[in-house]
Gaussian input, Z-matrix of N, CA and C with variables (Angstrom, degrees):
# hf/3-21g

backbone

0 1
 N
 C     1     B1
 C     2     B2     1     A1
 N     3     B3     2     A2     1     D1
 C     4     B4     3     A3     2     D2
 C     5     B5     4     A4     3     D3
 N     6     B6     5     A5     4     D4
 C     7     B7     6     A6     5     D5
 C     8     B8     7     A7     6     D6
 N     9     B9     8     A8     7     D7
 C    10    B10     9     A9     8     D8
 C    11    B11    10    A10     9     D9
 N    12    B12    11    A11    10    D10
 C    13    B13    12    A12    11    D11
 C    14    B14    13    A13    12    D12
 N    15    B15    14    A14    13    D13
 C    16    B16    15    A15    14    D14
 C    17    B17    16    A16    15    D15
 N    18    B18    17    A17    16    D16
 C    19    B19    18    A18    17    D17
 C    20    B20    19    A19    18    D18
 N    21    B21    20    A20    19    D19
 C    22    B22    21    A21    20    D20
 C    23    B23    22    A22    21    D21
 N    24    B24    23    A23    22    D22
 C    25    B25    24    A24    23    D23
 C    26    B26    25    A25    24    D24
 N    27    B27    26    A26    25    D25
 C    28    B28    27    A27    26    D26
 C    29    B29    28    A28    27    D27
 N    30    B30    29    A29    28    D28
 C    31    B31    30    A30    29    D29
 C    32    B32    31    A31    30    D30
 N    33    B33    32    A32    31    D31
 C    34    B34    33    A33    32    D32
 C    35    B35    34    A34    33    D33
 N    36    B36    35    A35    34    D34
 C    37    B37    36    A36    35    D35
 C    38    B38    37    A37    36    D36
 N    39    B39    38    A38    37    D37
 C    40    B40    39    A39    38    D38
 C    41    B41    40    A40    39    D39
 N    42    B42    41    A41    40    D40
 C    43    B43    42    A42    41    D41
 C    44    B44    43    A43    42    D42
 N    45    B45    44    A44    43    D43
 C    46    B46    45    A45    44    D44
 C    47    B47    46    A46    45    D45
 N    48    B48    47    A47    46    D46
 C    49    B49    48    A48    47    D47
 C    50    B50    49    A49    48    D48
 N    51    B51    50    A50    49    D49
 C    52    B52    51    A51    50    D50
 C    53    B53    52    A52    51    D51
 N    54    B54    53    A53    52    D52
 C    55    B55    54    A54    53    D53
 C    56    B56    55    A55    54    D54
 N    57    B57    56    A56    55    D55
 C    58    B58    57    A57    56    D56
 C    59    B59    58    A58    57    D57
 N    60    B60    59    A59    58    D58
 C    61    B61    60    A60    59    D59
 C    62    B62    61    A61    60    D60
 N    63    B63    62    A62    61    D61
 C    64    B64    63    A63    62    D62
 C    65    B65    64    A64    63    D63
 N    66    B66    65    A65    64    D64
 C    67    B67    66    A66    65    D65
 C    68    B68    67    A67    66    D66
 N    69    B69    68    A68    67    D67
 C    70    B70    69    A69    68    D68
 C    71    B71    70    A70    69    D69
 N    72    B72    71    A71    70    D70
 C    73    B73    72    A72    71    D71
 C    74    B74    73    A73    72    D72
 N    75    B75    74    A74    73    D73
 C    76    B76    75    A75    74    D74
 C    77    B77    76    A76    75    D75
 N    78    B78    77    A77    76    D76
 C    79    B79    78    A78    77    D77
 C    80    B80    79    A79    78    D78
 N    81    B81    80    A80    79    D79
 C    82    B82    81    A81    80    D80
 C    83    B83    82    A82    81    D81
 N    84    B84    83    A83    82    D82
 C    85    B85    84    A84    83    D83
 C    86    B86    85    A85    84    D84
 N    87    B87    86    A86    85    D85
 C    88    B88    87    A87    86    D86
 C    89    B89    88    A88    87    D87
 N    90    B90    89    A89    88    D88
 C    91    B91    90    A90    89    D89
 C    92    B92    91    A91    90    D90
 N    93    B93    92    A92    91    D91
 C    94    B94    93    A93    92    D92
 C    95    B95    94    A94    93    D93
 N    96    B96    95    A95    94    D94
 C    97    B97    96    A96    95    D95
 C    98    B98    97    A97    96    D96
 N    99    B99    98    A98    97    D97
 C   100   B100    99    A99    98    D98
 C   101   B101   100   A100    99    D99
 N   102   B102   101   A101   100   D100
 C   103   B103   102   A102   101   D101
 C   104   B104   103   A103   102   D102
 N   105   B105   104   A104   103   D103
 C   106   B106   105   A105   104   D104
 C   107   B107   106   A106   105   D105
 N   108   B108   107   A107   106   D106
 C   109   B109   108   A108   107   D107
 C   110   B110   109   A109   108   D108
 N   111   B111   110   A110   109   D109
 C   112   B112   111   A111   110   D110
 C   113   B113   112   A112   111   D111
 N   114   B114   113   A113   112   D112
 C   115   B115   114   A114   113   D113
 C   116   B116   115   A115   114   D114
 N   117   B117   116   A116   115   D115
 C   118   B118   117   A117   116   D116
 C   119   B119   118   A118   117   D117
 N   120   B120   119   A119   118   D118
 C   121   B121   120   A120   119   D119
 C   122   B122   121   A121   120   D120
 N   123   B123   122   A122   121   D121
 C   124   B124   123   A123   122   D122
 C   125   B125   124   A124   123   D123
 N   126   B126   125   A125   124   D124
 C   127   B127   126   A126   125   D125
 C   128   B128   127   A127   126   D126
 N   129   B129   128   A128   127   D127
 C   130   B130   129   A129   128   D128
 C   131   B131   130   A130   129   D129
 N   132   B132   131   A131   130   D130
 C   133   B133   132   A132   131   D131
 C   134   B134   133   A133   132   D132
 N   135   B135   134   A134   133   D133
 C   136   B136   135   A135   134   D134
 C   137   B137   136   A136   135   D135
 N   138   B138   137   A137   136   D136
 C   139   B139   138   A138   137   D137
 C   140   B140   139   A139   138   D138
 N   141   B141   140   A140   139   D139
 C   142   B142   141   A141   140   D140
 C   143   B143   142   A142   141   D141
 N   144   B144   143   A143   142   D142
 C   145   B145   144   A144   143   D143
 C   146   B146   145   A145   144   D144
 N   147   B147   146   A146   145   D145
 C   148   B148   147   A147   146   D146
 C   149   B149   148   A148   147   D147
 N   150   B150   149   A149   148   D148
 C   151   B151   150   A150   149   D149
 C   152   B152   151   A151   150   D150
 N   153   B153   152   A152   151   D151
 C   154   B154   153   A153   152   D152
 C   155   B155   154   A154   153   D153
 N   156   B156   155   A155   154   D154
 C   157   B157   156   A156   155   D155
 C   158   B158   157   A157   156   D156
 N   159   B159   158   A158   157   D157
 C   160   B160   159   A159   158   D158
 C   161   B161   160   A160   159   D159
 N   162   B162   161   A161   160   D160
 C   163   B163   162   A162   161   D161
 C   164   B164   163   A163   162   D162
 N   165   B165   164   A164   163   D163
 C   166   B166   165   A165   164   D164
 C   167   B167   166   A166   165   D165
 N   168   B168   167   A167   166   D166
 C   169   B169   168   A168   167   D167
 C   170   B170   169   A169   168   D168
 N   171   B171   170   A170   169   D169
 C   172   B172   171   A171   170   D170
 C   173   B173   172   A172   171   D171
 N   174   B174   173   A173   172   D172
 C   175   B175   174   A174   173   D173
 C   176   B176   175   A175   174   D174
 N   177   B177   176   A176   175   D175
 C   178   B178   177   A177   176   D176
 C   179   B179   178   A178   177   D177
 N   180   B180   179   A179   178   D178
 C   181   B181   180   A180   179   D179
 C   182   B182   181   A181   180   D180
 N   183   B183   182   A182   181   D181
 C   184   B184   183   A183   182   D182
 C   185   B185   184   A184   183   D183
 N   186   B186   185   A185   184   D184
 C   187   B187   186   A186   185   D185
 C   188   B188   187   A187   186   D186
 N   189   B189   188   A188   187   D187
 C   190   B190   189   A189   188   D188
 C   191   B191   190   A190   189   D189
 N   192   B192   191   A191   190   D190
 C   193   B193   192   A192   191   D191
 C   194   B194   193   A193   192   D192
 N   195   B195   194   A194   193   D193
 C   196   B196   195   A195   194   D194
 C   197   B197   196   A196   195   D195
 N   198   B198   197   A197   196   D196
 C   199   B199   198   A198   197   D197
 C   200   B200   199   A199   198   D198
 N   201   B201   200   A200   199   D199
 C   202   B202   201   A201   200   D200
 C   203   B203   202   A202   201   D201
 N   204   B204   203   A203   202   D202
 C   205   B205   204   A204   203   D203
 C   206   B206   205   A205   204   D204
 N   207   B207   206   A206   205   D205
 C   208   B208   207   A207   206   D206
 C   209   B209   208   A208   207   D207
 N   210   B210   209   A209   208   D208
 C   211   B211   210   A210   209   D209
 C   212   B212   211   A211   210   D210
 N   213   B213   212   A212   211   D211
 C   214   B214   213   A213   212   D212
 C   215   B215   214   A214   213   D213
 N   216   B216   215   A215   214   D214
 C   217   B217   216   A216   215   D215
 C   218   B218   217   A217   216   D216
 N   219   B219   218   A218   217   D217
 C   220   B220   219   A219   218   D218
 C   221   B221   220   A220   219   D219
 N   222   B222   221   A221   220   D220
 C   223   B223   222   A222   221   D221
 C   224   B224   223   A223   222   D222
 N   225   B225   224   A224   223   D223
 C   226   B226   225   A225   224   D224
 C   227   B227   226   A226   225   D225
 N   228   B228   227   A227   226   D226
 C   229   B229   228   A228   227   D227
 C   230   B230   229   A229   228   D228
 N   231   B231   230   A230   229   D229
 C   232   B232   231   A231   230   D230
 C   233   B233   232   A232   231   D231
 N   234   B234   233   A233   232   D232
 C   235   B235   234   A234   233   D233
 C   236   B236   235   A235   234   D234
 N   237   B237   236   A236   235   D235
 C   238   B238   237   A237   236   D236
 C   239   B239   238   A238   237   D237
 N   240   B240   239   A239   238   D238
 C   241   B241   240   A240   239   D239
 C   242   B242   241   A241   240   D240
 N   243   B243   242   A242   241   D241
 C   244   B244   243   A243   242   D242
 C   245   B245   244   A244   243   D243
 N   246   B246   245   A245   244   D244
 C   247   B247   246   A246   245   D245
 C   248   B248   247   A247   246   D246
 N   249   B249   248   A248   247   D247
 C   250   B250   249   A249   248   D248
 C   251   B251   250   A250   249   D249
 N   252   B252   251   A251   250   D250
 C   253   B253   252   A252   251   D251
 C   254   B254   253   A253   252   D252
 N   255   B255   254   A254   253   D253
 C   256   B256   255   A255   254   D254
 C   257   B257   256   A256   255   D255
 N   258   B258   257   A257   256   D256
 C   259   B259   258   A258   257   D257
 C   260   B260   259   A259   258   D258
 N   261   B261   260   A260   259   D259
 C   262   B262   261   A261   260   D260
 C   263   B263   262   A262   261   D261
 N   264   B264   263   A263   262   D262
 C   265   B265   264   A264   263   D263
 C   266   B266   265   A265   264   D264
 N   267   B267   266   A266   265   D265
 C   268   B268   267   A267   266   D266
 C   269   B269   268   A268   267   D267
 N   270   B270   269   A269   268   D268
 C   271   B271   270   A270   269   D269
 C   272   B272   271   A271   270   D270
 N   273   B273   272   A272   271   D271
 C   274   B274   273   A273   272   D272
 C   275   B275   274   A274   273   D273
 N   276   B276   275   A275   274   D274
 C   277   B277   276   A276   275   D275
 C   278   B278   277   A277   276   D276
 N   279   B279   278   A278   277   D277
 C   280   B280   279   A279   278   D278
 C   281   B281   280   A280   279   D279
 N   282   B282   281   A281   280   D280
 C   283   B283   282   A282   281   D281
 C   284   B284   283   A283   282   D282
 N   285   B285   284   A284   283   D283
 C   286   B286   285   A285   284   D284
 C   287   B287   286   A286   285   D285
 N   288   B288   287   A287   286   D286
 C   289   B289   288   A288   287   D287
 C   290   B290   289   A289   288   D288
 N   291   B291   290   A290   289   D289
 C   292   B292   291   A291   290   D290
 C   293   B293   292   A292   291   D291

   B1=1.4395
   B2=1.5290
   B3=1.0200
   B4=2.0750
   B5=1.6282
   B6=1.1042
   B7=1.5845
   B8=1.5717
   B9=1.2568
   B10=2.0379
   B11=1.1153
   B12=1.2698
   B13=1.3782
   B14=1.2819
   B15=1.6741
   B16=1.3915
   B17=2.0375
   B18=1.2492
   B19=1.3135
   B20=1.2933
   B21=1.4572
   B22=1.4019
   B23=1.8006
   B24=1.4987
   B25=1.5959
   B26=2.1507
   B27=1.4128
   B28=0.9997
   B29=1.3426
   B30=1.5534
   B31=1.9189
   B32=1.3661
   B33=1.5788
   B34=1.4643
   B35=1.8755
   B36=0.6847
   B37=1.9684
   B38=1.7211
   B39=1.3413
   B40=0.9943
   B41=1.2736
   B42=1.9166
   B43=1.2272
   B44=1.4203
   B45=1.2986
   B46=1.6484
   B47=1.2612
   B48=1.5629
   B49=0.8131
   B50=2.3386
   B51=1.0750
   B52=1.3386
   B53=1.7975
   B54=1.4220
   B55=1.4219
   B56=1.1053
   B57=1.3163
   B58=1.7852
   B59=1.7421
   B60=1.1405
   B61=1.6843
   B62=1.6521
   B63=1.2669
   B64=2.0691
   B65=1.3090
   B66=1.0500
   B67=1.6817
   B68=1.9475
   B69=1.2784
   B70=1.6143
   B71=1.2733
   B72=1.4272
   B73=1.4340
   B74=1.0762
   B75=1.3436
   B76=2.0516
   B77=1.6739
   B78=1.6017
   B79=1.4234
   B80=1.7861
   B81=1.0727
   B82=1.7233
   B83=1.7112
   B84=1.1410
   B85=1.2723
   B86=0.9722
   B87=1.3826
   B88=1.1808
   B89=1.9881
   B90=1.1942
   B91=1.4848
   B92=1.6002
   B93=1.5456
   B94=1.6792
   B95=0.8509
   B96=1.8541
   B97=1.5553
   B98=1.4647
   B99=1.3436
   B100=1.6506
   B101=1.5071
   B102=1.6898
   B103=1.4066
   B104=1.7835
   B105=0.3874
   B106=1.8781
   B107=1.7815
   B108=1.4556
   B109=1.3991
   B110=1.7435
   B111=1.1525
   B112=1.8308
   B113=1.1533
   B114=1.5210
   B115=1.3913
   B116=1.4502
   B117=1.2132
   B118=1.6801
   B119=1.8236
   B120=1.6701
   B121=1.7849
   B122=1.7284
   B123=1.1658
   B124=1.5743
   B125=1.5496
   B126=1.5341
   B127=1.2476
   B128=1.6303
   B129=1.6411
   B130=1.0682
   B131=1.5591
   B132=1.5048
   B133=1.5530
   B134=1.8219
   B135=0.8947
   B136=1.6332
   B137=1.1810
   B138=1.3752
   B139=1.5217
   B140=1.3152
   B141=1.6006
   B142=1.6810
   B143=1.4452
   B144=1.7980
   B145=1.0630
   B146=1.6752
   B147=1.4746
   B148=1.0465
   B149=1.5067
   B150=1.2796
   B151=1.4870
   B152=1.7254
   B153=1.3192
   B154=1.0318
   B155=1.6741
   B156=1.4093
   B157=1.7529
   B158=1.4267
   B159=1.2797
   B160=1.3904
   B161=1.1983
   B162=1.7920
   B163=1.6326
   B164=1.4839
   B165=1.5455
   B166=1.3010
   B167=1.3432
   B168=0.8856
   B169=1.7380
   B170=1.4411
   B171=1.1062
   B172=1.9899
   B173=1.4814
   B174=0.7800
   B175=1.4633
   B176=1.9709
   B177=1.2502
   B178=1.1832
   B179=0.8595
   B180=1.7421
   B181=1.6229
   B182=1.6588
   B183=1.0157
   B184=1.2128
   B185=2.0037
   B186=1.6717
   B187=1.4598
   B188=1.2435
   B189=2.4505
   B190=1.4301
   B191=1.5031
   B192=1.2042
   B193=1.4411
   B194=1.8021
   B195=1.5021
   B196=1.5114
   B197=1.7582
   B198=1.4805
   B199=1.8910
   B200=1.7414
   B201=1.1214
   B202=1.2371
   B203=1.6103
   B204=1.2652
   B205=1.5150
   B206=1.4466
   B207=1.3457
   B208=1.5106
   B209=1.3701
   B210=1.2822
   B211=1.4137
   B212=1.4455
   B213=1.5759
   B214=1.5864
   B215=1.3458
   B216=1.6249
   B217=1.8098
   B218=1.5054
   B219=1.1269
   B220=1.4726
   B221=1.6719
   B222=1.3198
   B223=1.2155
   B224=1.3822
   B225=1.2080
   B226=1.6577
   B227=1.6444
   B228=0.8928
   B229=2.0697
   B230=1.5513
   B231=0.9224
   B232=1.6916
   B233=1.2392
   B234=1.4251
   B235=1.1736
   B236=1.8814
   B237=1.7177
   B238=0.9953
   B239=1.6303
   B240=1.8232
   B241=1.8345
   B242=1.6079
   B243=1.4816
   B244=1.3812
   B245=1.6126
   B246=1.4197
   B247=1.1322
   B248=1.8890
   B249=1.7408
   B250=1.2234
   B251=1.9363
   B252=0.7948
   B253=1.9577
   B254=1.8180
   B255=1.1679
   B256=1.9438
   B257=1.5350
   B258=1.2486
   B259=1.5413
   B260=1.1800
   B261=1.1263
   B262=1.6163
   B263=1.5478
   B264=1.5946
   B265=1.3932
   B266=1.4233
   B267=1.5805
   B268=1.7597
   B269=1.9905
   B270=1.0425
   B271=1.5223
   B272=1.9762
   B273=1.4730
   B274=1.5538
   B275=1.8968
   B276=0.9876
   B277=2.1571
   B278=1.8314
   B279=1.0684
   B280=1.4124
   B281=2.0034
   B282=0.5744
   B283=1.8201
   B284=1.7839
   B285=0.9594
   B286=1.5952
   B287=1.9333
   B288=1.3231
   B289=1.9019
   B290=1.9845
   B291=1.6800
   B292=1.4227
   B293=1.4971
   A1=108.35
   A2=105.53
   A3=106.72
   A4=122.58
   A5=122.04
   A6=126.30
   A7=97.70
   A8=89.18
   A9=96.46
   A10=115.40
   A11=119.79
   A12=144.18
   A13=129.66
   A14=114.71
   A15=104.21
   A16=106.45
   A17=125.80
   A18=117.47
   A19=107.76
   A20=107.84
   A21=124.55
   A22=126.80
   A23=89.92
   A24=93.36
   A25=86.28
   A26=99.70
   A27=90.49
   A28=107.24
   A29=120.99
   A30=124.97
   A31=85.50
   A32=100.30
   A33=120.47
   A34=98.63
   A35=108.42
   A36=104.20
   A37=89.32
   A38=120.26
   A39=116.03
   A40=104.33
   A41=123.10
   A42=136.56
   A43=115.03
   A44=122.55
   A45=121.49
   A46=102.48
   A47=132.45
   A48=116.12
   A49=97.02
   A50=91.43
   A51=106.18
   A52=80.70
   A53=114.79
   A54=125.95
   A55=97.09
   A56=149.59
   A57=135.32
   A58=104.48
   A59=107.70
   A60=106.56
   A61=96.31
   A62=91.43
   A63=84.06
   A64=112.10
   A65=107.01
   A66=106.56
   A67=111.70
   A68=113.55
   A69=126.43
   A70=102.45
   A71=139.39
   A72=114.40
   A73=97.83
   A74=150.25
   A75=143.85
   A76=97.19
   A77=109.45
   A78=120.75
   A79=104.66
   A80=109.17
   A81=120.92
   A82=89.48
   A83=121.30
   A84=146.07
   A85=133.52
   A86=108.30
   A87=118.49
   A88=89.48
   A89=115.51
   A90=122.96
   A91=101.43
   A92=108.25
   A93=105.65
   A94=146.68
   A95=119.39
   A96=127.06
   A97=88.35
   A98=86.41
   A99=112.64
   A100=98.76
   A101=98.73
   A102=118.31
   A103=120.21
   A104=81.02
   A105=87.68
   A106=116.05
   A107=99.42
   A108=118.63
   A109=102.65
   A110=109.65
   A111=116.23
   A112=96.77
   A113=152.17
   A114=149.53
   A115=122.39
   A116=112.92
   A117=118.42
   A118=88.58
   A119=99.34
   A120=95.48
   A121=115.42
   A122=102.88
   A123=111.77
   A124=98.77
   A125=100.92
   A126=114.56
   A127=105.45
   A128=121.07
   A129=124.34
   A130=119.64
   A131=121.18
   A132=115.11
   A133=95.26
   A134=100.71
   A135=113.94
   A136=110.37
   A137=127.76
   A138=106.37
   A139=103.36
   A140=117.84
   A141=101.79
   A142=88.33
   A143=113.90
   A144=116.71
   A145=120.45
   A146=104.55
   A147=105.08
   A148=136.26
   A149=121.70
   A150=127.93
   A151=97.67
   A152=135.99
   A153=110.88
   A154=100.63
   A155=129.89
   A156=145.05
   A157=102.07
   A158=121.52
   A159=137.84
   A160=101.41
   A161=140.44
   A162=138.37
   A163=110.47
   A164=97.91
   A165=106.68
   A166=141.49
   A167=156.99
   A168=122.10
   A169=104.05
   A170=133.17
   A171=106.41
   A172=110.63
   A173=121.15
   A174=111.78
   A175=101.10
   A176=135.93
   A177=141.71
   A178=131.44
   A179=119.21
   A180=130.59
   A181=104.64
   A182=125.18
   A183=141.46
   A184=111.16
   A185=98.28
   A186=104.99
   A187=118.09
   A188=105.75
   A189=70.52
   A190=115.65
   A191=109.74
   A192=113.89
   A193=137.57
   A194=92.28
   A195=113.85
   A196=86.06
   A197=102.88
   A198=102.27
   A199=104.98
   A200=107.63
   A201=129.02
   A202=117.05
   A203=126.44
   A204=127.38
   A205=118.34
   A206=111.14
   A207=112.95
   A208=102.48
   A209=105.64
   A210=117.75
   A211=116.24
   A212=124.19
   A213=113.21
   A214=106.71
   A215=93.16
   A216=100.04
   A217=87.16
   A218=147.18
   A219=173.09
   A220=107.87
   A221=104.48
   A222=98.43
   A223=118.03
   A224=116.50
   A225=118.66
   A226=118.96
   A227=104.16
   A228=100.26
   A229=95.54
   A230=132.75
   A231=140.10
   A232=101.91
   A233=125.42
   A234=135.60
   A235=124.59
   A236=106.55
   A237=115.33
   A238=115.00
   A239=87.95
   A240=104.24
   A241=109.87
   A242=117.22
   A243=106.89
   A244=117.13
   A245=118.47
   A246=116.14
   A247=98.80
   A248=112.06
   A249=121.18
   A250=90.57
   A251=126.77
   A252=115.82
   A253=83.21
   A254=105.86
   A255=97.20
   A256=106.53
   A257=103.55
   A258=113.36
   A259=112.63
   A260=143.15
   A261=143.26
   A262=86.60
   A263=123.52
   A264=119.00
   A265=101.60
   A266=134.04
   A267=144.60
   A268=82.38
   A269=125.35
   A270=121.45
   A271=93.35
   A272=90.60
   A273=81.38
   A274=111.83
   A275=96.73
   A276=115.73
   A277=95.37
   A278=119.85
   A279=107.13
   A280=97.51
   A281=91.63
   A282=91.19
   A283=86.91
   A284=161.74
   A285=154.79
   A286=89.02
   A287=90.03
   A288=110.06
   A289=111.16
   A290=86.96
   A291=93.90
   A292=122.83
   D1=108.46
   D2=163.74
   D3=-71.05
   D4=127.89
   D5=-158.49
   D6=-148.65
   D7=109.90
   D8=165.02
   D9=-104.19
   D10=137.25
   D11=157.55
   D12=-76.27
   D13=89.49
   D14=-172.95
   D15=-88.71
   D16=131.54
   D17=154.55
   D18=-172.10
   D19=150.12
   D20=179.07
   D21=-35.99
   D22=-39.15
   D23=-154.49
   D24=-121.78
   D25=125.17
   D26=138.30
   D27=-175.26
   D28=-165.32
   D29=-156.17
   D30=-55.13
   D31=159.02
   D32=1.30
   D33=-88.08
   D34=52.84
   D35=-180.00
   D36=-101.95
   D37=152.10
   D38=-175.11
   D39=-110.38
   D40=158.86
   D41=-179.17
   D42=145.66
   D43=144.22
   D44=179.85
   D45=-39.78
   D46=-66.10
   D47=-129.52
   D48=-79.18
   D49=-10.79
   D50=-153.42
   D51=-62.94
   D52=-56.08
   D53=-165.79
   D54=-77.69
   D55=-16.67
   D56=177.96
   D57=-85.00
   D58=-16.35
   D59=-177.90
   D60=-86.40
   D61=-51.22
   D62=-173.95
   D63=-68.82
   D64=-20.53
   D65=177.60
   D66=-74.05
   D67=-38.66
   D68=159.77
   D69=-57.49
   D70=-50.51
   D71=-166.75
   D72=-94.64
   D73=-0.55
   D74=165.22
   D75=-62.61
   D76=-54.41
   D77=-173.86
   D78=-58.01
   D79=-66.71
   D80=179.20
   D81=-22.57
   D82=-94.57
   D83=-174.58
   D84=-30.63
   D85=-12.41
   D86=-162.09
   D87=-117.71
   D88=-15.57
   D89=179.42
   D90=-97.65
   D91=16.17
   D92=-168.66
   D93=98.81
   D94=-26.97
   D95=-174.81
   D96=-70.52
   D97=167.50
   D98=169.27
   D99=-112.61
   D100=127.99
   D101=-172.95
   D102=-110.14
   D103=129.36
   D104=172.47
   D105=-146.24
   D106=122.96
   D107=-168.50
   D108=-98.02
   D109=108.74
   D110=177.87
   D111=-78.49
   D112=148.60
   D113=151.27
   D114=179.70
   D115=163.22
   D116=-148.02
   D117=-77.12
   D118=159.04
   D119=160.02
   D120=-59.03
   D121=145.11
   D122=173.93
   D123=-51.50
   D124=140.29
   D125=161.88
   D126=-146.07
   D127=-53.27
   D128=-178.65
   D129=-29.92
   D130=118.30
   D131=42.48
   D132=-136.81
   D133=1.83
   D134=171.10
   D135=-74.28
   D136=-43.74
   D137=178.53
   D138=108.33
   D139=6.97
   D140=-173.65
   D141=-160.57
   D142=137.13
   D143=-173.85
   D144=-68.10
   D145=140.20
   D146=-176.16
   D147=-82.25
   D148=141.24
   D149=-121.05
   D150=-73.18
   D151=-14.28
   D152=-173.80
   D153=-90.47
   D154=-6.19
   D155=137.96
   D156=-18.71
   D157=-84.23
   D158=-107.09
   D159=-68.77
   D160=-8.21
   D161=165.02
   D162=-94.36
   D163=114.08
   D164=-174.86
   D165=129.32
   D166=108.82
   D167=178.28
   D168=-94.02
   D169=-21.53
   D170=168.95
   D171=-122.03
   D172=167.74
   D173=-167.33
   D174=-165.97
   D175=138.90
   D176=144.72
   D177=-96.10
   D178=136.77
   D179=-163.50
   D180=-147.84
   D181=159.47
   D182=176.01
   D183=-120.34
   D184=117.78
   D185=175.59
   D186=-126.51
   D187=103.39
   D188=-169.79
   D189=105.53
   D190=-15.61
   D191=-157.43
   D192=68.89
   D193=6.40
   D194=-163.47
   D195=-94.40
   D196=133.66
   D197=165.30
   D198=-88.01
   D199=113.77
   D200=155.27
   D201=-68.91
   D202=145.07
   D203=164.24
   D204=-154.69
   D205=100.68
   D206=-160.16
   D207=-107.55
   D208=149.74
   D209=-176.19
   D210=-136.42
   D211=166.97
   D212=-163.46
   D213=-81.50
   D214=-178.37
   D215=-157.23
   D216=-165.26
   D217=144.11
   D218=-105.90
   D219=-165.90
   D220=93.75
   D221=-170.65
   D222=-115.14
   D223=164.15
   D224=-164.54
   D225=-160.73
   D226=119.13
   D227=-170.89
   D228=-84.43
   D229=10.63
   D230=169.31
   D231=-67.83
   D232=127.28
   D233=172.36
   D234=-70.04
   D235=-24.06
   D236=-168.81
   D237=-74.67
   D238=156.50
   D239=176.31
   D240=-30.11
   D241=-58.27
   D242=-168.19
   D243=-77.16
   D244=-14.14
   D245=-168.47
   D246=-73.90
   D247=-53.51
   D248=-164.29
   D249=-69.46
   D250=-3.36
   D251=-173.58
   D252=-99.42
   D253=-60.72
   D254=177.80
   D255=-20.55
   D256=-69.99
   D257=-163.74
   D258=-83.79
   D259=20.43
   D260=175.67
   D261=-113.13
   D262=-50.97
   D263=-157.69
   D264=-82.80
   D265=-34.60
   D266=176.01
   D267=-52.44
   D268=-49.94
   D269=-158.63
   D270=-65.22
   D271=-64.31
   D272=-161.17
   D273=-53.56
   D274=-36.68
   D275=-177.11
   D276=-58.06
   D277=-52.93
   D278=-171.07
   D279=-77.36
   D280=-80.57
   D281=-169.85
   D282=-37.29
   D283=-44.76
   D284=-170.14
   D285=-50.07
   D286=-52.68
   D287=-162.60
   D288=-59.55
   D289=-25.76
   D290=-178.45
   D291=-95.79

């Protein structure tokens, strides 16, 4: 079975939720599906991609044995309505694009 994982946040950025998704696709995978994780470059929780990121805007990696495929995302330490809709909607528009 092939199963993608679309979400914003995941390793190496840290956070539950970041480690309960990678931990579902180690498990997935390990029962056979074929996994592929869609998700933005790390930035969380700073707000700025992290430096071994920063060439490129999409890039593929393997974590784990898990295929990762990250794509760009518009980032902003601005707290405001338009800044956080930029970057929720740059997330969904690039991975749409990919």
């Amino acid at each position: 079975m092939k199963i993608l994982i679309l979400t914003q946040y995941y390793p190496p950025e840290i956070g539950a939720p970041q480690n309960r998704l990678h931990e579902l696709a180690i498990r997935l995978k390990d029962k056979g599906s074929e996994i592929e994780v869609l998700t933005a470059l790390p930035n969380y929780p700073k707000m700025e991609i992290h430096e071994k990121y920063k060439k490129g805007k999409n890039r593929v990696e393997y974590i784990d044995e898990v295929k990762v495929l990250r794509s760009w995302i518009y980032i902003s330490k601005s707290k405001s309505i338009i800044s956080r809709l930029l970057n929720y909607f740059s997330f969904v528009w690039s991975s749409y694009r990919r």
